[in-house]
N, C-alpha and C positions, 0 to 999 in steps of 0.2 A: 106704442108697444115696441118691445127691443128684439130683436128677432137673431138669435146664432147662426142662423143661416145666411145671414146677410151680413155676417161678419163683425157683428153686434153681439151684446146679451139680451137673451131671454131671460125679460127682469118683470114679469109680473109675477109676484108670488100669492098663491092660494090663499085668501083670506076672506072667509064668509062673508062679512060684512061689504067686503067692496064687490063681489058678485050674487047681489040679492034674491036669487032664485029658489025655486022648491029647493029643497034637498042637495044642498053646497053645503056636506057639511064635513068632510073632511075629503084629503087630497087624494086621489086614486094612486093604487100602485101597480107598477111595472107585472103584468102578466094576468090582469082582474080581469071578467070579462062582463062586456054591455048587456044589459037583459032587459025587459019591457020591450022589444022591439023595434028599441033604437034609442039613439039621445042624440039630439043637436045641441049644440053650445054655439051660440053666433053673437056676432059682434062685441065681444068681452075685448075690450081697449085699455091700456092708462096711460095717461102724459106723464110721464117720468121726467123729473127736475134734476139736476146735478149740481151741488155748489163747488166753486171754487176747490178744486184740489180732490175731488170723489172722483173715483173709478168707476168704470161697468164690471160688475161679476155676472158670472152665472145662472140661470134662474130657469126655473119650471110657470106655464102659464097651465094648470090642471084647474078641472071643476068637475065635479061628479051631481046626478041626481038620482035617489034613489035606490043608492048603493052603485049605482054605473060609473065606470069609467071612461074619459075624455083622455084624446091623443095629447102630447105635449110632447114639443122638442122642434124638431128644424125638418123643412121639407124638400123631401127628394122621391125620385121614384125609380124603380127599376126596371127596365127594358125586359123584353123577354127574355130570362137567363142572364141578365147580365148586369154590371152594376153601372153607375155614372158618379163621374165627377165633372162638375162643372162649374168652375172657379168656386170654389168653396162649397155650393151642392151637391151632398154625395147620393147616391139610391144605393141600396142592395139586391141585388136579383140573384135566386138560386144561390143563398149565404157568400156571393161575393161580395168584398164591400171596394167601391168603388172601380171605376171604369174609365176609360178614354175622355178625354173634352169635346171630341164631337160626336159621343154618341150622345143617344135621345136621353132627354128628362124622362119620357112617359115611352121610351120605344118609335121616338120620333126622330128624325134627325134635327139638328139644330146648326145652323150656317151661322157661320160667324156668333159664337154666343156673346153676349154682354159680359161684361165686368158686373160682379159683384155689388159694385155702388150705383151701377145703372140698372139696378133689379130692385121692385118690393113685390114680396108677395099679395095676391090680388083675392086669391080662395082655393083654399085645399077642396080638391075633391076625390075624394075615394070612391073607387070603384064598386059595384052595387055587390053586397056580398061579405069581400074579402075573407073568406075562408080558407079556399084552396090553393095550391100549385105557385109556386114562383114566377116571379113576373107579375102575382096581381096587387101590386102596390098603387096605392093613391099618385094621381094625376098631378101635376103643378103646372099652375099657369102664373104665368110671370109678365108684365109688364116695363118699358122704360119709366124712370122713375122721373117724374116730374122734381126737379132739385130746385129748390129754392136759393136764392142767391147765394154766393160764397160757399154754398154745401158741395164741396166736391166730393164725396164720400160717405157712405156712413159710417159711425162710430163703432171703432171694435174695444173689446173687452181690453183694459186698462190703457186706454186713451182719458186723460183729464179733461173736465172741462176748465176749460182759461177762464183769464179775467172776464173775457166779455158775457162769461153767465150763461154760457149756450146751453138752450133748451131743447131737449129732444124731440119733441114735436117738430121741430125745425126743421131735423134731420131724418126724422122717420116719418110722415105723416099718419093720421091716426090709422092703424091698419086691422079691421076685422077680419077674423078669419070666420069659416063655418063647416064643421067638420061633424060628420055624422058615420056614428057607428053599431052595425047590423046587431042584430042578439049573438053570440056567440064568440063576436069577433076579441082579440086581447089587445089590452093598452100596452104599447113596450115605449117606456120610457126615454126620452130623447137627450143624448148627452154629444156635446159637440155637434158631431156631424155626421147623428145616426139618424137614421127612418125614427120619423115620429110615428108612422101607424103599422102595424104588425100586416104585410098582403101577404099571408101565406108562408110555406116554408122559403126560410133563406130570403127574406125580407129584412134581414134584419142585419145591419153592418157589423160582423164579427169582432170589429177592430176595438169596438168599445162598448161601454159597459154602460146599460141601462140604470139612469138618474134617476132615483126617487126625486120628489116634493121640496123643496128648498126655501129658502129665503134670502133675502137680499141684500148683498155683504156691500159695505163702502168699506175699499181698500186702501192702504195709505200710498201717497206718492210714489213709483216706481222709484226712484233716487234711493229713495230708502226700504223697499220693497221687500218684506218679510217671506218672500220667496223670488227663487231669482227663475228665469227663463227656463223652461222647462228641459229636463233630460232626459231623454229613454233611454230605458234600459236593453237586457238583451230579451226577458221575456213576454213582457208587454208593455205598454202605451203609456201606464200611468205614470204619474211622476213619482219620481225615488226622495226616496226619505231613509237615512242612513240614521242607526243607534248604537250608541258605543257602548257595551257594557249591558247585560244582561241581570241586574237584580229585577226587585221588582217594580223601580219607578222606571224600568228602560224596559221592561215584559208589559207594562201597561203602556204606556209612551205610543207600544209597537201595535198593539191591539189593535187602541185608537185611530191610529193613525192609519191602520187597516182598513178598520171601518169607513173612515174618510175618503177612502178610494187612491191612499199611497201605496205604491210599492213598496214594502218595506224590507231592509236587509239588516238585521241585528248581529253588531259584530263582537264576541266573547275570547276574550281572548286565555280563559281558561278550556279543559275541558270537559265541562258542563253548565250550562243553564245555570242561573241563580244570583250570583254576584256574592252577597253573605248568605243568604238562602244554599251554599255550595250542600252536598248531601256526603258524608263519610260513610263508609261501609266496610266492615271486619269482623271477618266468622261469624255473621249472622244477625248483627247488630247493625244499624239502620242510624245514624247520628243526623241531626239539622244540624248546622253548623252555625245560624245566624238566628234570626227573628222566630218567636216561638209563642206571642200571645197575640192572637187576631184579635183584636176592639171593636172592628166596623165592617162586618161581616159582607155588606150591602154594598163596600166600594169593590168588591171582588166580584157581586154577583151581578152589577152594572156591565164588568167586563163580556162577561159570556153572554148579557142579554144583547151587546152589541155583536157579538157574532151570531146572534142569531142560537144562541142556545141557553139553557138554566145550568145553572151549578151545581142544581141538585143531581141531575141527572149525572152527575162526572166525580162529584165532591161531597163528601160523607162529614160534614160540618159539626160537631162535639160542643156543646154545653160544659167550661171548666168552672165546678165549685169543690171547695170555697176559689174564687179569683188568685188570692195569693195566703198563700198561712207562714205569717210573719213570728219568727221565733228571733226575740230577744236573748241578749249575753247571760242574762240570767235564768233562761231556761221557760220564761212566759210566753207561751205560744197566743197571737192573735190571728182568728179567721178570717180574712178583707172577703166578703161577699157583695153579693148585689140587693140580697136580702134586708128591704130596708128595717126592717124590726128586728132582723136575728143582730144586724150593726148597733142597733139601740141597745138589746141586750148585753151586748158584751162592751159597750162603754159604760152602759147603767154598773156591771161588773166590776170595772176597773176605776173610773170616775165618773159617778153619778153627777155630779157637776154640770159635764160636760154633754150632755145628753141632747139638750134645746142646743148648745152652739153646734153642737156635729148639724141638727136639722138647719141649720141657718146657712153652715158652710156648704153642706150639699145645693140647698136653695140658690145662694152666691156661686157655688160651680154651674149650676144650672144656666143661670142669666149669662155669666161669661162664655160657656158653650153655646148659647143660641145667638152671639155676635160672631166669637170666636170661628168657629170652628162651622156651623151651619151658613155665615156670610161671608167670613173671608180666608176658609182655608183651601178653598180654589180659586181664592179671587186672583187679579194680576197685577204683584203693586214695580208696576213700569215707570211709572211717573210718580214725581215728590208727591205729588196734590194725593194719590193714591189714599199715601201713608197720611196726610194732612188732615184729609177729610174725615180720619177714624178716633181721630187723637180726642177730639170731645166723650166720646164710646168707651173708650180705654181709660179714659180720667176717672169716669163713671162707674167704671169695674174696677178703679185700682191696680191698672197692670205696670203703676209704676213699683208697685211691692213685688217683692221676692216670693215664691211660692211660699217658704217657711211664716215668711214674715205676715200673710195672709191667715195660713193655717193658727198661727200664733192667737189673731184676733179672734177666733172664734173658740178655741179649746185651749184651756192649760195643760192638761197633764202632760209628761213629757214625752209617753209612750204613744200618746194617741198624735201629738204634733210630727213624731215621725212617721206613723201611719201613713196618715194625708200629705202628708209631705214626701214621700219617697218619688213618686211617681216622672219628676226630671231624671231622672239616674236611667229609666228606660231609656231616653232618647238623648243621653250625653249632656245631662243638664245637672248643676249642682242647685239642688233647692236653696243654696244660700246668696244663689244670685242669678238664677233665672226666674224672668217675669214670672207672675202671676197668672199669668194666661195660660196657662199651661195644668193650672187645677181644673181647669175645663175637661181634663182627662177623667176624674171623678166622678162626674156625670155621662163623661161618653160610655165608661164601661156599667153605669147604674143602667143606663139607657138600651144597648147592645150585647151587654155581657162580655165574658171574655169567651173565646172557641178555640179548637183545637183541630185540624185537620185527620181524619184518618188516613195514613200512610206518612204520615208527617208533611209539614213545612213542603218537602219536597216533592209530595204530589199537588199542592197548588204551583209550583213552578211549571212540574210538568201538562199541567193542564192548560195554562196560559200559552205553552211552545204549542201545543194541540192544536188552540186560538190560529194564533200568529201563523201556522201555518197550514190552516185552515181556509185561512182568507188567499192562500198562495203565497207567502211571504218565509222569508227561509233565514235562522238562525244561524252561520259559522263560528264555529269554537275554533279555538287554537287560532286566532286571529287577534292577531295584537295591532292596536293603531300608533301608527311613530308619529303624527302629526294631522292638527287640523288644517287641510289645504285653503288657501284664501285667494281672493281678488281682489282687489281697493278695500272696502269694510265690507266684504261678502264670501262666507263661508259656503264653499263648492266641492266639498267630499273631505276624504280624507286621504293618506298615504300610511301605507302600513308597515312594519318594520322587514316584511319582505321587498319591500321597495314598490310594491301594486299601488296606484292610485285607483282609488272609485271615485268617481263621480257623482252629485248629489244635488236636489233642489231644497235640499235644507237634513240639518246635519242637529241632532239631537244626541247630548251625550248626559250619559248615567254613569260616566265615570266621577269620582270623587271629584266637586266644584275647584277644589282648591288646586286639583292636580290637575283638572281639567285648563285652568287658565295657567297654572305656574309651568306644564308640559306638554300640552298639546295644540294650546293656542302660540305663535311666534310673538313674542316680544314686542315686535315692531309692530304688532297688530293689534298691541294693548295699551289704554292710555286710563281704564278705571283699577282693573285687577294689577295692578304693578306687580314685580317682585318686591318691592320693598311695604306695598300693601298689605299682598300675602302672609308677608314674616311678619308683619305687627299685627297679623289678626288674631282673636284667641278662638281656640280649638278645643274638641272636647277630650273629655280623660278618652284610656285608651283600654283595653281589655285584655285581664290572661285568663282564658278560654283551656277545660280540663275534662276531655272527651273522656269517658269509661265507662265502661259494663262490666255487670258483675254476675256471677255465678247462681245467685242465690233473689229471690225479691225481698224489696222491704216494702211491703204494703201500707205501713202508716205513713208512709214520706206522701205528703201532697204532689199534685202535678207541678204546680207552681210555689218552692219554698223561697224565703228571704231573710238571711241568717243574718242578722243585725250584729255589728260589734259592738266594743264594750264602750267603744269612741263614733257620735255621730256628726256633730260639727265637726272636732278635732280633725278626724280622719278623711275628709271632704275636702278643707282647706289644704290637708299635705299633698293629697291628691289632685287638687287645681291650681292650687296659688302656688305654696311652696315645691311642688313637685318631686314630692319625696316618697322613696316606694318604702310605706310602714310595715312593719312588724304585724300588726294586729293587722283587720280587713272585715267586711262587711259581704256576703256572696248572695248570689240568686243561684240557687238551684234547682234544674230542669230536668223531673222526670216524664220522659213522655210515654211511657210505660204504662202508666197508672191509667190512661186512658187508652191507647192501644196498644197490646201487648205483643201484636204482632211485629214492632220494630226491635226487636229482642230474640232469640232462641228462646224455647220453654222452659222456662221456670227461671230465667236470665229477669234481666233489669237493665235499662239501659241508660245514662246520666250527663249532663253536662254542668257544668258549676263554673262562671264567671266571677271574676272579682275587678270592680272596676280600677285602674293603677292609670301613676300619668301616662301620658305621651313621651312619645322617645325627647321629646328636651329636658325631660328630667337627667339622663345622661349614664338612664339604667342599662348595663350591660345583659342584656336576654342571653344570649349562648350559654353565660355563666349561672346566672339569676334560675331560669327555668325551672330547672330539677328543684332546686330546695324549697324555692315558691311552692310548688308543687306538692312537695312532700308537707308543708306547712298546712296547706289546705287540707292534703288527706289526714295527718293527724286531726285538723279540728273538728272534719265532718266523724272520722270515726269517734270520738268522745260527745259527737251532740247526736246524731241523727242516724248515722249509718255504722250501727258494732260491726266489728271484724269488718273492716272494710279491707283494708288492704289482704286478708287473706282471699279475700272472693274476688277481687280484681279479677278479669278476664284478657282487656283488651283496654289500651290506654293512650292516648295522644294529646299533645298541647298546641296550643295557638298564642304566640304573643304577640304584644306591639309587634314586634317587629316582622312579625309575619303579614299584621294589615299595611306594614310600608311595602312590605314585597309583593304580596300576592296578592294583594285586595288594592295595591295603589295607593292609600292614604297617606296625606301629606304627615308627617312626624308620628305615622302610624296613630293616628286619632281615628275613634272606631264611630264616632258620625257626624265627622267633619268640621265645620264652623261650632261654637258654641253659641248652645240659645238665649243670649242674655240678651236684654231690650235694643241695645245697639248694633245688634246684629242680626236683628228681626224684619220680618214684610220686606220694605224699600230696602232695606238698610242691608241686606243678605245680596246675594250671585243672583240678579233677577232670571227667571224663567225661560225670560225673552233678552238672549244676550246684550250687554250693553255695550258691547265691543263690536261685536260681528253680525250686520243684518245675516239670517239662513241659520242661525244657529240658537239651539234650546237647550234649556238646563232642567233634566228632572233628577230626583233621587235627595241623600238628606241632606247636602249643603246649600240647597236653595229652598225657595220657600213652598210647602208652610216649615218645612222640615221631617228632623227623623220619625223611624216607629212608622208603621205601616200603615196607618191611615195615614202620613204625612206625607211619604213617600208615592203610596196612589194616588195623593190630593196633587202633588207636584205635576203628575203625568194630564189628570185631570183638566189642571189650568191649561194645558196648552191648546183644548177644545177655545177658548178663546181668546188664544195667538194667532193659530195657523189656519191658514184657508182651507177650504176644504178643495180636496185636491182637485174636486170636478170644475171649480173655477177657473183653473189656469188653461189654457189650449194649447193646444198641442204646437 
């Protein structure tokens, strides 16, 4: 058994089966108290093995019976009123945490104490009680360690074992402890080098933070070490973990990595929260500025189950139907629901035909979303073999087909192929050449629905800043980063255009992937993402974005409209391939009005209308473009959807490319980054887990799974199995 006290890990972790006792049936937590009159737990040992190139991490040795909890953690005791330290032994007496080297373990003096590697623990014994007053911390008795040849020491946390296969047993002989705790008394969880057992007040070392229940991490070589030596900060112990950029895959990123036990500093270099989530507001009207259809409600309410709270309690979560109401050039409105019969009806409608292949293609979304998306859109494709291993799965779904080209096989008519086909245009994909994988979206909102936040968009922002600094972790806006600071291949904070360096034990950026390597990482420090990588990658279209409120409501406009043009392939192609900004146009129109009316004045409406256009390589001049674009757009909605629009106008603003090159960062102002076409998928995208820089992570849309807001929380998501948990590293 691996013991942190001894400068080791504590690597048994809780698993029923290898402690066969009554009532080991789940792991005790930090502050539970022992009832029946006591519980001993004794002699619970394991021979820990290590191969070749494994680490020691962190680890809880906890057993409960009968709902009681058992101490776990490293042992020390507290003098009366006072703490100790003794070469790696802390106590806490009277909430001090630690004390002088030659004061007492137990209140005793200690002459000449041992080294650390001449110590194993022999048996905890707590004092009879523990209830009251400081000072009455459990006893340690310690011994010379009888070392076995060549063992000059024991093993500390990320020490390798070598070739010679060194077995821990070796190095720790088998060590039972026997620890007995009164009714009453509380379990406080043991992290580093805090009091395993609660004696009373101010038992307990302030300086850290009680460790749940764990398991047991094999880390990779230090050489290459996905976190580097730890940093303190200025307000506490934990290790720092820096996030560039504030939407919502660097607001989850931050959560997480909360929970974990990092410090975390999120740095915005706007000001407010959000990233495209930004939030507009004039005379009364309340604009989202970015993402406006939640799919997968449950990756949001993951967030706040890890701080320790519901969403419901915070977040007023809306049911949108129909999903989207798709009005063609010719004036045909289709309702996209969830409703899987009122869908049958209105194909039966339009072509009866197609009625069995719509059930077939939903079927087929179904199978590709229970690979897709429930197995690998948190997975982590770090390694070729990642991507290798899936390629038999993907044969099998067809994701060498183009969305369109899937959609094709299952329904003719022309109306319904766009239907089912639109749904890459959400996340910067053209259905005429983005995989097939990505109909999986079909089923995710048959599955989940579409939602709508009350207060908008921008009180799920604000709610995750809540989170984030909740946990103690604190958000700077108006903070621009001018560079990711390096060591050899090890990102160590950042430096920001005020010339402040921070310091970091791993540096997570939510800034656009592409900008992120082509501007924040140095050159010299990159040999996958080149700049000439960069410029041959392709990129998705780009958006002009038409903020307005009106005077007046139009109650029949759905929440979510999609005003089809008279051109659907054609117009696709000018806009990806050729790059050409057309005449005609195709819009998604967002009223979020329709559902809550309070982001509007009364009896107002409040609007946004996208049209997707290329990228600035097209060589569209915006300063000039703007206005007319604009006025193009309100003539068309006023003659389809919206009469007299321009006289009820209220309040009005644009967003173009060229706005996401300036303010949003995006490389040729591309609104989500990388395009999702097969070669630019899983392995093939900005992996997660920098491929340039050990300490450094990629969430948000240019890396995988990608855009659209379950793609973006799924990116945050993966890094749960990247990065250590931060109670691993020591101080």
């Amino acid at each position: 058994m691996l013991f942190d006290a001894l400068g080791g890990a504590i690597n048994a972790a809780w698993v029923a089966d290898e402690h066969p006792r009554a009532g080991l049936r789940e792991p005790p937590q930090p502050g539970e108290k022992a009832r029946g009159g006591g519980l001993i737990v004794e002699d619970i040992a394991r021979e820990e093995h290590l191969d070749p190139g494994e680490r020691l991490a962190d680890d809880i040795l906890a057993a409960g019976g009968d709902g009681e909890a058992v101490v776990a953690g490293i042992f020390g005791a507290g003098g009366e009123g006072e703490g100790v330290d003794v070469d790696g032994f802390d106590g806490g007496g009277a909430g001090q945490g630690g004390g002088d080297r030659d004061e007492a373990a137990a209140g005793r003096e200690i002459k000449d104490p041992p080294a650390p590697h001449q110590l194993r623990v022999i048996e905890q014994m707590p004092r009879e009680g523990l209830t009251s007053g400081p000072g009455k911390g459990p006893e340690g008795r310690f011994e010379a360690m009888t070392g076995e040849p060549g063992l000059g020491r024991l093993p500390e946390r990320g020490d390798l074992a070598g070739r010679e296969n060194l077995d821990l047993r070796d190095q720790i002989d088998r060590t039972a402890r026997r620890v007995r705790m009164n009714e009453g008394d509380h379990f406080l969880g043991g992290h580093g080098r805090t009091l395993a057992c609660e004696g009373g007040q101010g038992a307990r070392n302030p300086r850290r933070d009680p460790l749940h229940h764990r398991r047991r991490m094999s880390l990779p070589d230090p050489s290459i070490s996905s976190v580097s030596p730890r940093a303190k900060g200025p307000q506490d112990g934990r290790p720092h973990a820096l996030v560039i950029g504030s939407g919502f895959g660097g607001l989850a990123a931050a959560v997480r990595l909360g929970a974990r036990g990092y410090r975390v500093t999120v740095l915005e270099r706007r000001d407010q929260a959000g990233g495209r989530a930004y939030v507009f507001r004039d005379q009364g009207f309340v604009f989202d500025a970015g993402p406006t259809v939640v799919t997968a409600p449950f990756l949001f309410e993951e967030l706040w189950a890890l701080a320790g709270k519901k969403m419901s309690d915070e977040i007023d979560m809306r049911p949108v139907s129909p999903f989207y109401r798709i009005r063609f050039d010719d004036g045909y409105v289709f309702d996209y629901v969830g409703d899987a019969q009122q869908m049958r009806d209105q194909i039966r409608a339009l072509s009866p035909r197609d009625v069995a292949g719509y059930d077939r293609f939903v079927a087929q979304s179904e199978e590709i979303f229970k690979i897709g998306f429930e197995q690998l859109a948190d997975a982590s494709f770090a390694r070729v073999w990642d991507m290798a291993k899936i390629i038999p799965q993907m044969v099998k779904l067809k994701s060498y087909l183009t969305v369109h080209q899937l959609v094709s096989r299952f329904v003719k008519h022309d109306k319904l192929r766009q239907v089912l086909s639109f749904h890459p245009l959400l996340v910067g994909g053209n259905p005429f050449s983005t995989t097939s994988i990505y109909t999986l979206i079909a089923f995710l909102e048959r599955k989940w629905g579409v939602h709508f936040p009350m207060g908008g968009t921008g009180a799920l922002v604000r709610g995750l800043v809540g989170l984030i600094e909740g946990q103690g972790n604190e958000i700077r806006l108006n903070t621009e980063v001018d560079q990711i600071t390096v060591e050899g291949r090890r990102a160590t904070g950042v430096r920001l255009k005020t010339g402040e360096q921070i310091t970091a034990d791993l540096v997570v950026s939510n800034a656009d992937a592409a900008f992120t390597y082509r501007h924040l990482v140095p050159a010299s420090a990159r040999t996958h993402w080149t700049d000439q990588r960069i410029e041959k990658s392709r990129f998705s279209m780009s958006l002009f974005v038409w903020y307005f409120g009106t005077k007046r409501r139009y109650e029949e406009v759905a929440h979510h409209t999609i005003l089809l043009g008279p051109r659907y392939e054609g117009l696709l192609k000018d806009i990806f391939t050729n790059k050409l900004l057309s005449q005609d146009f195709s819009l998604y129109l967002h009223r979020p009005t329709a559902t809550d009316p309070s982001l509007a004045p009364a009896g107002c409406d409040g609007f946004y209308v996208l049209s997707p256009v290329p990228h600035l390589r097209s060589g569209t001049d915006w300063k000039a473009a703007a206005e007319p674009y604009r006025r193009s757009i309100e003539a068309y909605l006023e003659r389809t959807v919206l009469p007299g629009l321009r006289q009820e106008l209220v309040t009005s603003r644009v967003f173009t490319p060229l706005d996401f090159q300036t303010e949003l960062l995006s490389l040729f102002g591309s609104a989500f980054s990388f395009e999702p076409v097969l070669t630019q998928s899983a392995y093939l995208r900005p992996h997660n887990a920098s491929e340039e820089l050990d300490n450094l992570y990629l969430v948000g849309a240019g890396t995988h799974p990608g855009a659209g807001l379950p793609g973006v929380l799924s990116s945050a998501k993966v890094l749960d199995r990247l990065i250590p948990d931060a109670r691993t590293l020591r101080p």
